[in-house]
C-alpha positions as CSV (number, residue, x, y, z in Angstrom):
1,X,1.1,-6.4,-8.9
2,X,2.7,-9.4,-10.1
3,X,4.0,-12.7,-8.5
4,X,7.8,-12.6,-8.5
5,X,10.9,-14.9,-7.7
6,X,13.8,-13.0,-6.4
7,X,17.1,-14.4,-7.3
8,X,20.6,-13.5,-6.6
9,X,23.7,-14.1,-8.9
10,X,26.5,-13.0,-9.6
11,X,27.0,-10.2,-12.6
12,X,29.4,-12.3,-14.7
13,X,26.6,-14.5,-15.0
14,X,23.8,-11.7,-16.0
15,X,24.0,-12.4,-19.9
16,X,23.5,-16.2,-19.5
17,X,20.6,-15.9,-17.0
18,X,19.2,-13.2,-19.5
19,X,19.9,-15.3,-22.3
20,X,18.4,-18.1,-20.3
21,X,14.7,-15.5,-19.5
22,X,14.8,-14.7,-23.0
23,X,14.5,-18.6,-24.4
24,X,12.1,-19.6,-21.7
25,X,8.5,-19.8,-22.4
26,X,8.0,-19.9,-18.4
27,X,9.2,-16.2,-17.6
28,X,7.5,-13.9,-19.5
29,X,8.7,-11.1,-17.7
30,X,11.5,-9.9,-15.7
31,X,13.8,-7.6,-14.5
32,X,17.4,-7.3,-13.4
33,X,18.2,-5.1,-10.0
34,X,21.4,-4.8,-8.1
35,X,21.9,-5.6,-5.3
36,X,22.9,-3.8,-2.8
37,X,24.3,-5.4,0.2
38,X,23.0,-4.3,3.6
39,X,26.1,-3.4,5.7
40,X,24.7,-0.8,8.1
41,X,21.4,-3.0,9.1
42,X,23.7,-6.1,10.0
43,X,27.0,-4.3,11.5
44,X,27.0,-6.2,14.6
45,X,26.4,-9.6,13.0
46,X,28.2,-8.7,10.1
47,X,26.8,-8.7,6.9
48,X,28.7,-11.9,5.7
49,X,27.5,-13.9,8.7
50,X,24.3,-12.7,8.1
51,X,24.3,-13.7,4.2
52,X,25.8,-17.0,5.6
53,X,22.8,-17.6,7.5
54,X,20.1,-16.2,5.0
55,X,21.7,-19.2,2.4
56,X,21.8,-22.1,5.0
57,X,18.2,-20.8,6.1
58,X,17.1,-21.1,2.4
59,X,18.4,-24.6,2.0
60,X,17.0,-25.8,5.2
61,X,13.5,-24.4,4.5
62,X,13.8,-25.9,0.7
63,X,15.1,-28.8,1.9
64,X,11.9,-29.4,4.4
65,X,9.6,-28.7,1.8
66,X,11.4,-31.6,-0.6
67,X,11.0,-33.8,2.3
68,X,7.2,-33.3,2.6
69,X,4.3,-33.8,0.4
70,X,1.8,-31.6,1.8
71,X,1.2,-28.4,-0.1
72,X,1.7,-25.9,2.9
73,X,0.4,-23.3,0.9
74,X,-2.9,-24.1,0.6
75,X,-3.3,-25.1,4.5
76,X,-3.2,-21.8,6.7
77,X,-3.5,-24.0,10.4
78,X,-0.4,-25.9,9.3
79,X,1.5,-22.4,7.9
80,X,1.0,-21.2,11.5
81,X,2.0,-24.2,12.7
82,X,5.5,-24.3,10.7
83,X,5.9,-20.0,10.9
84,X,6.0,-20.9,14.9
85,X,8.3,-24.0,15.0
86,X,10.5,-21.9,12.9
87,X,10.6,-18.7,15.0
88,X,11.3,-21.3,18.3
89,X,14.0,-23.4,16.5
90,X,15.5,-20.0,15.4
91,X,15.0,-18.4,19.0
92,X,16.6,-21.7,20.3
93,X,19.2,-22.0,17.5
94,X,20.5,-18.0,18.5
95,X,20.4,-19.8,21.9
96,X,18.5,-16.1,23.3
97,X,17.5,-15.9,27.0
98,X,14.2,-15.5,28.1
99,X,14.3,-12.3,29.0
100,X,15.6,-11.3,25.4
101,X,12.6,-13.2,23.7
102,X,10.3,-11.0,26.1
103,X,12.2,-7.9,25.3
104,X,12.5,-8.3,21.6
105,X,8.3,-9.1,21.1
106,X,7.1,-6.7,24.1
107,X,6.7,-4.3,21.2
108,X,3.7,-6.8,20.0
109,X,0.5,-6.7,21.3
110,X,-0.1,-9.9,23.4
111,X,-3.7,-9.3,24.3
112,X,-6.2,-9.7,21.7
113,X,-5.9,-13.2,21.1
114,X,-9.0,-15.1,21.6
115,X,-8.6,-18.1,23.7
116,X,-9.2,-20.4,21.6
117,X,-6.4,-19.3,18.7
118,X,-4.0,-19.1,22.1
119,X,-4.9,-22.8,22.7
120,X,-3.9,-23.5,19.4
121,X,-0.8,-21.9,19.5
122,X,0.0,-23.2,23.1
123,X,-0.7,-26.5,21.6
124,X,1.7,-26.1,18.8
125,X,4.5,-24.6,20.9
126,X,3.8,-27.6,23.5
127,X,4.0,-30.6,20.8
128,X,6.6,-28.9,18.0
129,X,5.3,-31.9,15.8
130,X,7.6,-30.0,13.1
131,X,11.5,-30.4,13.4
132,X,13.9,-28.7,11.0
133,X,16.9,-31.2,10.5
134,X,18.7,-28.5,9.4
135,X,20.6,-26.0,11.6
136,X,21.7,-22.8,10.1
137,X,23.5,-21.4,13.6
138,X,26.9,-23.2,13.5
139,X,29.0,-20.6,15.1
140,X,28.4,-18.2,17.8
141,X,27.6,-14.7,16.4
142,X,27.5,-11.7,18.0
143,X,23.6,-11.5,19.1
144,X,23.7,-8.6,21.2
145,X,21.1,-6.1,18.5
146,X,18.3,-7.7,19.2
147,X,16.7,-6.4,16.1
148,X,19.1,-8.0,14.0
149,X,18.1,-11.8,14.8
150,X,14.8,-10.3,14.7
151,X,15.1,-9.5,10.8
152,X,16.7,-13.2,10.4
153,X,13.7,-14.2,12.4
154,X,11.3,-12.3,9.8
155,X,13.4,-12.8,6.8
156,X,13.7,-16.6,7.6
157,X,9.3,-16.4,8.3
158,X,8.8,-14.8,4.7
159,X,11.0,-17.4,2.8
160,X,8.5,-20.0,4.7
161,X,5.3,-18.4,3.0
162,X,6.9,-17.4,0.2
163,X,6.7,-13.4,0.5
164,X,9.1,-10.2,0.4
């Protein structure tokens, strides 16, 4: 169960990145996957839109960290705060209606929050003291699977905290 940084390239450049993994004192272990693009989960989208999005998201969340100095990962209030702002600057980027928000998260329960963490995150949606210059939504993409932008949504939320 190992810590691991997933990286894409291209196969011309395998040898020189395993050349690269071989010389380095800082990887002492690794191992090269294909990858396999997903065309069925993103076929309204489009899977090029969608790995359009997934590198503009990247940059944007890497280039929020570079602007800040707090270490976000050791502060779990503040990673709620930023996993929120992100989800509402998505949801506003994808430019969804109400009534799609509430119909893609009905499927999550709403009532066990104690009112104090609801507070909290009523206070966070309320303030949004964290912008994302940033926008990764430059075009208007076909939106109408819901669980599509919910994926970008979750896939954009796990490159925040660092998970797969």
């Amino acid at each position: 169960n190992k810590e691991y940084l997933r990286i894409r390239f291209y196969k011309e450049d395998a040898l020189s990145i395993e050349s690269y993994f071989n010389q380095s004192e800082l990887v002492d272990y690794y191992i090269l996957e294909p990858y396999f693009r997903e065309n069925l989960r993103y076929k309204d989208i489009g899977i090029e839109n969608f790995e359009q999005i997934s590198l503009k998201d990247t940059n944007r969340i890497l280039s929020f960290y570079n602007k800040s100095a707090t270490d976000f990962f050791s502060l779990k209030e503040i990673n709620t705060e930023i996993l929120l702002c992100n989800t509402l600057t998505l949801i506003e980027e994808f430019k969804l209606s109400n009534e799609q928000v509430l119909k893609a998260f009905k499927r999550y329960k709403v009532g066990n929050c104690d009112r104090e963490r609801l507070k909290y995150i009523t206070g966070v949606i309320r303030d949004r003291r964290i912008d994302f210059d940033e926008k990764i939504i430059q075009s208007n993409y076909d939106i109408s699977n819901i669980e599509e932008v919910l994926s970008i949504i979750h896939m954009s939320n796990n490159r925040i905290m660092g998970v797969d």
